[in-house]
MOPAC internal coordinates of N, CA, C and O (Angstrom, degrees):
PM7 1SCF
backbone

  N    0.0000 0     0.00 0     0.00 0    0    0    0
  C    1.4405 1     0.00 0     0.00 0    1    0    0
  C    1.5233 1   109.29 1     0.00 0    2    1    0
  O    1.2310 1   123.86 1   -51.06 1    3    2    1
  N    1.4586 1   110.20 1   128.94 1    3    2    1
  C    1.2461 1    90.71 1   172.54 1    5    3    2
  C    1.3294 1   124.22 1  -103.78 1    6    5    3
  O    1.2310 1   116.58 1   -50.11 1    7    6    5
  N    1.7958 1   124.10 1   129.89 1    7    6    5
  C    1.1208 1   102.90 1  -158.61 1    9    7    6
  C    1.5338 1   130.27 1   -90.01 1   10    9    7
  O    1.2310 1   125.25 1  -173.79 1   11   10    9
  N    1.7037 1   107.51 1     6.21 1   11   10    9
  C    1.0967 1   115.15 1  -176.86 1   13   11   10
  C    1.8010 1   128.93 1   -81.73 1   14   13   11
  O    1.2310 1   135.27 1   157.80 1   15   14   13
  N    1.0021 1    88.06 1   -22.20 1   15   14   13
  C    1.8026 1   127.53 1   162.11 1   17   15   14
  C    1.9045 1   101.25 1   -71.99 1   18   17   15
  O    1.2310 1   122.60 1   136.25 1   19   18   17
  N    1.3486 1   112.63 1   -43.75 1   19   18   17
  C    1.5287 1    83.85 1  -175.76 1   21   19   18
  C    1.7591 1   105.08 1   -99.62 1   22   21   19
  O    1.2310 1   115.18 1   170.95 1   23   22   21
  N    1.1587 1   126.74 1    -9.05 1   23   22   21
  C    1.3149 1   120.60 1   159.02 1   25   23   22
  C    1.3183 1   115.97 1   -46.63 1   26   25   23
  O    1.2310 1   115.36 1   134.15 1   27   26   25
  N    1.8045 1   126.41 1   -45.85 1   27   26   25
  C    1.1176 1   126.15 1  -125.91 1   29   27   26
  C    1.8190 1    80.87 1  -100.84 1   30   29   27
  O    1.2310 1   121.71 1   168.39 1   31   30   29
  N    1.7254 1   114.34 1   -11.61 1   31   30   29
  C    0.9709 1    93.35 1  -158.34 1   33   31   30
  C    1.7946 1    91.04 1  -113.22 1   34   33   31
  O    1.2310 1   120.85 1  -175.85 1   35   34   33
  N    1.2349 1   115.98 1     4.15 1   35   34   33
  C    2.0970 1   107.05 1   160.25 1   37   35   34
  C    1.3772 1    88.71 1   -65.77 1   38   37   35
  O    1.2310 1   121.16 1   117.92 1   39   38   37
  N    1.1656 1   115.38 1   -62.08 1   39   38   37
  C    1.5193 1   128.02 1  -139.49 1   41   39   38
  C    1.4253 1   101.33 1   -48.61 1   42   41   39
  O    1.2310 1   121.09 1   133.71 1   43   42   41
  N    1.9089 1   115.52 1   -46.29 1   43   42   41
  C    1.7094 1   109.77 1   173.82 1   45   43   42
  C    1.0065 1    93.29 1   -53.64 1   46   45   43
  O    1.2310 1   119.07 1   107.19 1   47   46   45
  N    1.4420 1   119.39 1   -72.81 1   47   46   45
  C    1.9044 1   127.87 1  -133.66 1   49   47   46
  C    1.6039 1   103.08 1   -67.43 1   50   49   47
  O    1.2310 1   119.61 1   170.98 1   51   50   49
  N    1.3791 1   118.36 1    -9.02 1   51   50   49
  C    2.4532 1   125.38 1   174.24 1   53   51   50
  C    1.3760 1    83.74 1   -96.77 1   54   53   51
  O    1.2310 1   105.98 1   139.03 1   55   54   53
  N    1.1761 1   143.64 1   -40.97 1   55   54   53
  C    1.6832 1   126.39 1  -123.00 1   57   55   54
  C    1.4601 1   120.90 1    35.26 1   58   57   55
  O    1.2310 1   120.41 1   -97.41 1   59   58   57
  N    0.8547 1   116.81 1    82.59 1   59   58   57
  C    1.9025 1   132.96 1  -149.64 1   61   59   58
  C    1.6952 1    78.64 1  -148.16 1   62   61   59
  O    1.2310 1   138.38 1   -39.53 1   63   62   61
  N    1.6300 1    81.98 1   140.47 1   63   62   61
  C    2.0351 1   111.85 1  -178.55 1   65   63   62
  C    1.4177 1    88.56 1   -89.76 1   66   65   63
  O    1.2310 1    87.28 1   141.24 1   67   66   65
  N    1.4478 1   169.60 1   -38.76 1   67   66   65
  C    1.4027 1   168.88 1   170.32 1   69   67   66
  C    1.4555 1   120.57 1  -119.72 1   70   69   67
  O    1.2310 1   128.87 1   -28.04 1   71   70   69
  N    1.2701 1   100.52 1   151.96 1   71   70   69
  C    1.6075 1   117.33 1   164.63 1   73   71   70
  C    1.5665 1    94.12 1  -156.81 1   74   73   71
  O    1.2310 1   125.97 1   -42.79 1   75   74   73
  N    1.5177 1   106.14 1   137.21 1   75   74   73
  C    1.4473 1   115.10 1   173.86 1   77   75   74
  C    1.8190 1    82.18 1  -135.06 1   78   77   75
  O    1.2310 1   138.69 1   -23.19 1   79   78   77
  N    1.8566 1    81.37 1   156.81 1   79   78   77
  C    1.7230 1    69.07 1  -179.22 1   81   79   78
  C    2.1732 1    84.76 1  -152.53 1   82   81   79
  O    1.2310 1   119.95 1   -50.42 1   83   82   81
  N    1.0715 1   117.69 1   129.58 1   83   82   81
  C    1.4134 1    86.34 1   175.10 1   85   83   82
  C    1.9508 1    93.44 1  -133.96 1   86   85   83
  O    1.2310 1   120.31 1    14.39 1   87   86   85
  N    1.2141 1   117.01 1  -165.61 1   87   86   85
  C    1.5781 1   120.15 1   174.93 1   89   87   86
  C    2.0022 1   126.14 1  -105.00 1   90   89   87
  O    1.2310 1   138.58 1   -47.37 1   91   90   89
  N    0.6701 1    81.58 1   132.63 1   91   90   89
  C    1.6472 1    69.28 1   180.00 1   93   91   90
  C    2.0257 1   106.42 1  -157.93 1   94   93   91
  O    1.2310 1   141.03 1   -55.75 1   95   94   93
  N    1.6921 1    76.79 1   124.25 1   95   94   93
  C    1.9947 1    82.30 1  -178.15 1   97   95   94
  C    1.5449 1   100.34 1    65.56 1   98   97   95
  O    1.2310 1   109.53 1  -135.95 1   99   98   97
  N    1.1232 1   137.24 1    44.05 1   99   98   97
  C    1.4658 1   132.25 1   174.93 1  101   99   98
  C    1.9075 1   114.88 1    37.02 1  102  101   99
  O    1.2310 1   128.58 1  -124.32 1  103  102  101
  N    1.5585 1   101.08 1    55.68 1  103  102  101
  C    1.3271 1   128.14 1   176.98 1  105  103  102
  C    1.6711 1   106.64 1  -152.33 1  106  105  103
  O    1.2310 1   133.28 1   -41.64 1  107  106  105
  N    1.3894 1    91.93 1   138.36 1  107  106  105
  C    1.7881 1   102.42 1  -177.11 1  109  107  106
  C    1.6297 1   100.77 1  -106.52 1  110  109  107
  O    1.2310 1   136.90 1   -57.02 1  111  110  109
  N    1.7589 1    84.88 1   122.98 1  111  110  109
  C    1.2624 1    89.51 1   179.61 1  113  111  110
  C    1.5585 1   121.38 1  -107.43 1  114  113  111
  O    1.2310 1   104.48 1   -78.76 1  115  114  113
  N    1.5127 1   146.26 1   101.24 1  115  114  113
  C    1.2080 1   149.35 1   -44.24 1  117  115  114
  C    1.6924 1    84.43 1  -178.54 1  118  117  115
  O    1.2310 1   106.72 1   -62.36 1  119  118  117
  N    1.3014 1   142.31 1   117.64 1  119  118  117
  C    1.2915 1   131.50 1  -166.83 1  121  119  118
  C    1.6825 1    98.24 1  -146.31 1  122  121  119
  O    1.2310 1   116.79 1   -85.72 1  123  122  121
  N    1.4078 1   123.71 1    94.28 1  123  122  121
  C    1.6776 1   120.18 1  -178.03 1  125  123  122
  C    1.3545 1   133.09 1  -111.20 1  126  125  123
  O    1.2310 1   125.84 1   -69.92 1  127  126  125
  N    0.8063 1   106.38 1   110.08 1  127  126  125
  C    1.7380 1   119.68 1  -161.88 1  129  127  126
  C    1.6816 1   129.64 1   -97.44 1  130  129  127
  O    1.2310 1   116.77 1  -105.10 1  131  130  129
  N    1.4289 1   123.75 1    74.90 1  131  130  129
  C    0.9516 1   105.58 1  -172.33 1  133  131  130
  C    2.1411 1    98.45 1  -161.96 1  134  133  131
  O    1.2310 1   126.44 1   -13.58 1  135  134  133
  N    1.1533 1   105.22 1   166.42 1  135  134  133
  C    1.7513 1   113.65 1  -177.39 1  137  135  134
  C    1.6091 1   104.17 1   -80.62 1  138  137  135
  O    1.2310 1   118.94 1  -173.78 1  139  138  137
  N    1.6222 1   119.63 1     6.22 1  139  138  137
  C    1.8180 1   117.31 1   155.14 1  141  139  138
  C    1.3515 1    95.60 1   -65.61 1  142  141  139
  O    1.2310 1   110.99 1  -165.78 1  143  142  141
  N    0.9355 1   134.55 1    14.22 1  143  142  141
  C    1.5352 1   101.33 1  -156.74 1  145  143  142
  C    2.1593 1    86.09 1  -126.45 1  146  145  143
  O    1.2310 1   124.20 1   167.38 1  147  146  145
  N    1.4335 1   109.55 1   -12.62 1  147  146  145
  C    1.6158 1   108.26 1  -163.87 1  149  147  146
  C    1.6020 1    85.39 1   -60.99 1  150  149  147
  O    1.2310 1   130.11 1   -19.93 1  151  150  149
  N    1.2381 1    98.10 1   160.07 1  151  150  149
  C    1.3782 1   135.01 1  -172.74 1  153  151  150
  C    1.6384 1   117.69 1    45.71 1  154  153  151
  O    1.2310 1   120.47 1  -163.44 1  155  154  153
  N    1.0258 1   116.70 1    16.56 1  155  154  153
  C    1.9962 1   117.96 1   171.96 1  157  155  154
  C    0.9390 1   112.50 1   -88.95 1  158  157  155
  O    1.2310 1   124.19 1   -47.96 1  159  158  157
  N    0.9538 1   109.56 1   132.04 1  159  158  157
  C    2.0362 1   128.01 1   158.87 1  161  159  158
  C    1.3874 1    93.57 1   -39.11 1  162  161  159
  O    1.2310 1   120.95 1   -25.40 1  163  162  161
  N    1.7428 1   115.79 1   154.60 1  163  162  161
  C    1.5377 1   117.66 1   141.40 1  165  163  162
  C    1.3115 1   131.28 1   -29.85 1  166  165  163
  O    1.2310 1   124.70 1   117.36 1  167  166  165
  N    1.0030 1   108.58 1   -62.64 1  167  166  165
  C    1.5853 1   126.59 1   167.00 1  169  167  166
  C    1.6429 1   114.74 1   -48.28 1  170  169  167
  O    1.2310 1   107.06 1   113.01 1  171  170  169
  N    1.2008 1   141.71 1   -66.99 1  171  170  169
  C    1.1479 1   134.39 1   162.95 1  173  171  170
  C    1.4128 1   115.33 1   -49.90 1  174  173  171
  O    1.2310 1    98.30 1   142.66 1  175  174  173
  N    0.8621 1   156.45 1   -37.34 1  175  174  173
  C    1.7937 1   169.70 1    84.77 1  177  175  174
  C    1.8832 1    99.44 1    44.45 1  178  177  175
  O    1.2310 1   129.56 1   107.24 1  179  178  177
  N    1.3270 1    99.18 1   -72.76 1  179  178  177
  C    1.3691 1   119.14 1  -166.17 1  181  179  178
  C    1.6364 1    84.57 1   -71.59 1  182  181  179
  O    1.2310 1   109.94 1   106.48 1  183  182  181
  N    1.1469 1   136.49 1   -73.52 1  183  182  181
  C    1.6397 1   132.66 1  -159.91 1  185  183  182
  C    1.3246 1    95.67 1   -33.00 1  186  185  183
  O    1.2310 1   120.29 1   110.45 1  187  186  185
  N    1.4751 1   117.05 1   -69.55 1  187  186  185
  C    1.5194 1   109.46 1  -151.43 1  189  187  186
  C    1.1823 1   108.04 1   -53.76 1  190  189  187
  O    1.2310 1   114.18 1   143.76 1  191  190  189
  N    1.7396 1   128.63 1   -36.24 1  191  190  189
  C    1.5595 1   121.43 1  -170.66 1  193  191  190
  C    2.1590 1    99.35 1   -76.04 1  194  193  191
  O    1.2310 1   116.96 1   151.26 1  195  194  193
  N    0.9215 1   123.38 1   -28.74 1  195  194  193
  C    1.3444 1   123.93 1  -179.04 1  197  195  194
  C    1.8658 1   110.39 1   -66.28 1  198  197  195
  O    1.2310 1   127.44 1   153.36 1  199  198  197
  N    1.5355 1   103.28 1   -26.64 1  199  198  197
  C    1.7196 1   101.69 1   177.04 1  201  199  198
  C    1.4076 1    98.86 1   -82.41 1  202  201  199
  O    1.2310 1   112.44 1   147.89 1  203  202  201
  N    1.0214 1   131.88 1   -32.11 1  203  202  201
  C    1.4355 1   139.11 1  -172.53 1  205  203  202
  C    1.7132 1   102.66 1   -68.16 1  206  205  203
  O    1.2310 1   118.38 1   141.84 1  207  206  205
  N    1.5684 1   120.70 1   -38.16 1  207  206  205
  C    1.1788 1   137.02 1  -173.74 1  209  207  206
  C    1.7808 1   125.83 1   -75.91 1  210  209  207
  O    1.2310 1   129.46 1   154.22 1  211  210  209
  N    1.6978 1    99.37 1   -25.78 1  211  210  209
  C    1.6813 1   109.78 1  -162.61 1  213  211  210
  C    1.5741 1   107.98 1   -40.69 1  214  213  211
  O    1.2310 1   137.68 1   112.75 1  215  214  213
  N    1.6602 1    83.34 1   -67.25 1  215  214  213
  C    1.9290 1    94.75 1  -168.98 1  217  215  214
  C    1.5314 1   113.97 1   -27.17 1  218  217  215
  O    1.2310 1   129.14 1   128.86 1  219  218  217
  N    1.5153 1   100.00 1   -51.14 1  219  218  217
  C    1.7818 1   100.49 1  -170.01 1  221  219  218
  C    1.4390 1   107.14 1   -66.99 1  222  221  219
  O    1.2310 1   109.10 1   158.49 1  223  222  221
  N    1.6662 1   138.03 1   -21.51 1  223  222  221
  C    0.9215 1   135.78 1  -168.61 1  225  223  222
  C    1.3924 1   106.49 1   -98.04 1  226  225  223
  O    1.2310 1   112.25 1   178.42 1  227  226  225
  N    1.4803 1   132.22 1    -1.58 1  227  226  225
  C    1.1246 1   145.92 1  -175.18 1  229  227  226
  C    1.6252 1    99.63 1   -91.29 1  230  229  227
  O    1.2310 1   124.55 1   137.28 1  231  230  229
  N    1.4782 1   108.87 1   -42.72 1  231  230  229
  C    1.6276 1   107.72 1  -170.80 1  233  231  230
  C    1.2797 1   102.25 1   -98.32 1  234  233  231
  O    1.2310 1   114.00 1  -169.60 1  235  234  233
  N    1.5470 1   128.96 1    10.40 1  235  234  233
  C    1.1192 1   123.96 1  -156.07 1  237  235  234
  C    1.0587 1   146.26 1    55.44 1  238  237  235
  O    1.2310 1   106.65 1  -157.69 1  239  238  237
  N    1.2067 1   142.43 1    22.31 1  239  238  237
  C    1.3767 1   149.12 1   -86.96 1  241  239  238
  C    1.9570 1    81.21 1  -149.96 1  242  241  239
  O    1.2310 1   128.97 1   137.45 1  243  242  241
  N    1.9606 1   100.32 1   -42.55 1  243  242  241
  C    1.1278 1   105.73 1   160.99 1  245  243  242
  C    1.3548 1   136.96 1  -141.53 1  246  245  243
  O    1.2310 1   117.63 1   -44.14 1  247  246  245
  N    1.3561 1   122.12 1   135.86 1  247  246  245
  C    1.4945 1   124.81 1  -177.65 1  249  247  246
  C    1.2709 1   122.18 1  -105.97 1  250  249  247
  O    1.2310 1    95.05 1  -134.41 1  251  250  249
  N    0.9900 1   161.16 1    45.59 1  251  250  249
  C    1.4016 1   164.49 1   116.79 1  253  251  250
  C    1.2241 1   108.76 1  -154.72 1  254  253  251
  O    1.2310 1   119.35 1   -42.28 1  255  254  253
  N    1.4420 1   118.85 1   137.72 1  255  254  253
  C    1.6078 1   119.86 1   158.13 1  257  255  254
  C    1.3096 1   114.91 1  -141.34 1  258  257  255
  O    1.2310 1   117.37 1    -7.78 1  259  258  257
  N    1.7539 1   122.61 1   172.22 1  259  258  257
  C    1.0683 1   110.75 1  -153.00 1  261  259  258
  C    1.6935 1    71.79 1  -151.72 1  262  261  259
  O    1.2310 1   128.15 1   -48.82 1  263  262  261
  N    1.7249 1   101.92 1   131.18 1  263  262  261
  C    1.2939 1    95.37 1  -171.78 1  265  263  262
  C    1.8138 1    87.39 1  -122.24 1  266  265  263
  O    1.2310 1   127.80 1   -29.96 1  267  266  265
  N    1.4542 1   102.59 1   150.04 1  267  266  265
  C    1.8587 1   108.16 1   146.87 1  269  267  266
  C    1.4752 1    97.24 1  -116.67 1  270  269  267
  O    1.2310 1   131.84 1   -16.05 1  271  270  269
  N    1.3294 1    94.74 1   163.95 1  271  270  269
  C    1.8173 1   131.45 1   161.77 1  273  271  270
  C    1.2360 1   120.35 1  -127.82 1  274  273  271
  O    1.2310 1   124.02 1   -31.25 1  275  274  273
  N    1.2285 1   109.90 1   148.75 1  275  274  273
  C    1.5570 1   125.16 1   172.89 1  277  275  274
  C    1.3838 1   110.34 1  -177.69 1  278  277  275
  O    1.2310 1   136.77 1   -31.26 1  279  278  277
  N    1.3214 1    85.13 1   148.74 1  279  278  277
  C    1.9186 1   107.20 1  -166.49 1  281  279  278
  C    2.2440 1    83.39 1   -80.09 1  282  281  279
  O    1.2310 1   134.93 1     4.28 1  283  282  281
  N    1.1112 1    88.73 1  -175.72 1  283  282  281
  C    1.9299 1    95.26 1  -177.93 1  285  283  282
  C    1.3190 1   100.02 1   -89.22 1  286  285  283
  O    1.2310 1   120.93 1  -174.00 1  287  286  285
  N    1.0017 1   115.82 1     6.00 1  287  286  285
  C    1.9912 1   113.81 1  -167.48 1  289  287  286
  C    1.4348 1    91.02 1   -98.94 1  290  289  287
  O    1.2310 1   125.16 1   122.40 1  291  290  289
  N    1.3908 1   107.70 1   -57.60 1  291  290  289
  C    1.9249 1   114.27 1   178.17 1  293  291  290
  C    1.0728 1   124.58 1   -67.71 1  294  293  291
  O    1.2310 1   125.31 1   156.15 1  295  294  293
  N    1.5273 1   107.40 1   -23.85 1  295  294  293
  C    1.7629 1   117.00 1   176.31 1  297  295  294
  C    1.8797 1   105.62 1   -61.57 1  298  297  295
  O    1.2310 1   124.47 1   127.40 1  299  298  297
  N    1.5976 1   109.02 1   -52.60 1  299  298  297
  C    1.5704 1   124.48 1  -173.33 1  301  299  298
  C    1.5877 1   105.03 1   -75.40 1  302  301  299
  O    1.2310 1   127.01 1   150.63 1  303  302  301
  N    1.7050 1   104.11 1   -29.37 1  303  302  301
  C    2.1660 1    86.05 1   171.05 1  305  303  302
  C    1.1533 1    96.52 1   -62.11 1  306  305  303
  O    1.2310 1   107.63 1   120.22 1  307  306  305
  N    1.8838 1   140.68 1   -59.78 1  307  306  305
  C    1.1629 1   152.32 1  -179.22 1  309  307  306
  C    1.6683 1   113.09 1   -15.84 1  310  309  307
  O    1.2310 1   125.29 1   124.85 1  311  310  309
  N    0.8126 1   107.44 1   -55.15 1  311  310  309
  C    1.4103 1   133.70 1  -140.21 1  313  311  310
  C    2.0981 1    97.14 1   -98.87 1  314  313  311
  O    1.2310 1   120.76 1   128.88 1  315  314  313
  N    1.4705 1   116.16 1   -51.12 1  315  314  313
  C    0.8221 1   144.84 1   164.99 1  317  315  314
  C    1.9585 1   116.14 1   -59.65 1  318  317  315
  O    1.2310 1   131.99 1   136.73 1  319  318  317
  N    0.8170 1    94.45 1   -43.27 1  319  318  317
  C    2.0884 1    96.74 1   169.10 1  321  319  318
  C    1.3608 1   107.92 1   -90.51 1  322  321  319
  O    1.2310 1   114.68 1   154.22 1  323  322  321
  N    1.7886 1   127.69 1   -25.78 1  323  322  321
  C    1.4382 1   121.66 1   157.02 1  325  323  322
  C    1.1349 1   119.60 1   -39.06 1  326  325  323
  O    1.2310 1   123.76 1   140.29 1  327  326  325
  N    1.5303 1   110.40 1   -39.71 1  327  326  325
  C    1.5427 1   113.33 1  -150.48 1  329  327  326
  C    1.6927 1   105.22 1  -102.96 1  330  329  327
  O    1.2310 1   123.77 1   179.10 1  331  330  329
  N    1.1265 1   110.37 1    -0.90 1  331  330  329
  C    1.5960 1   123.41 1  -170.82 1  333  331  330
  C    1.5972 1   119.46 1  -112.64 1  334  333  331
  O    1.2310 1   120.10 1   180.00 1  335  334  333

């Protein structure tokens, strides 16, 4: 799979400022960054990247993933208490 091709393609289909996505233990781990995401539940958060996801899980292409979200405000607290 390549994963730079399917970042590039949440990132159109959210309009989201990031997607990192890398593999680990034969699970994709799924990282989405953008202000589509202000005001959603987890759960609504996670849907939109999972409709974006079916096809590959239809051909198998993928079997487990593990997604985060964050608006750019939560991404930079995130990012910002790493560094502190």
């Amino acid at each position: 799979m390549n994963f730079i091709q399917l970042s590039k393609l949440i990132k159109k289909k959210l309009n989201l400022k990031k997607v990192l996505i890398s593999n680990y233990n034969n699970n994709i781990l799924i990282t989405a960054i953008g202000n589509f995401f202000l005001n959603m539940s987890s759960f609504e958060k996670q849907k939109h990247i999972y409709k974006v996801l079916i096809p590959y899980f239809l051909n198998k292409t993928i079997h487990a993933v593990t997604i985060n979200t964050y608006t750019i405000s939560e991404w930079n607290n995130k990012q910002n208490s790493k560094n502190n």
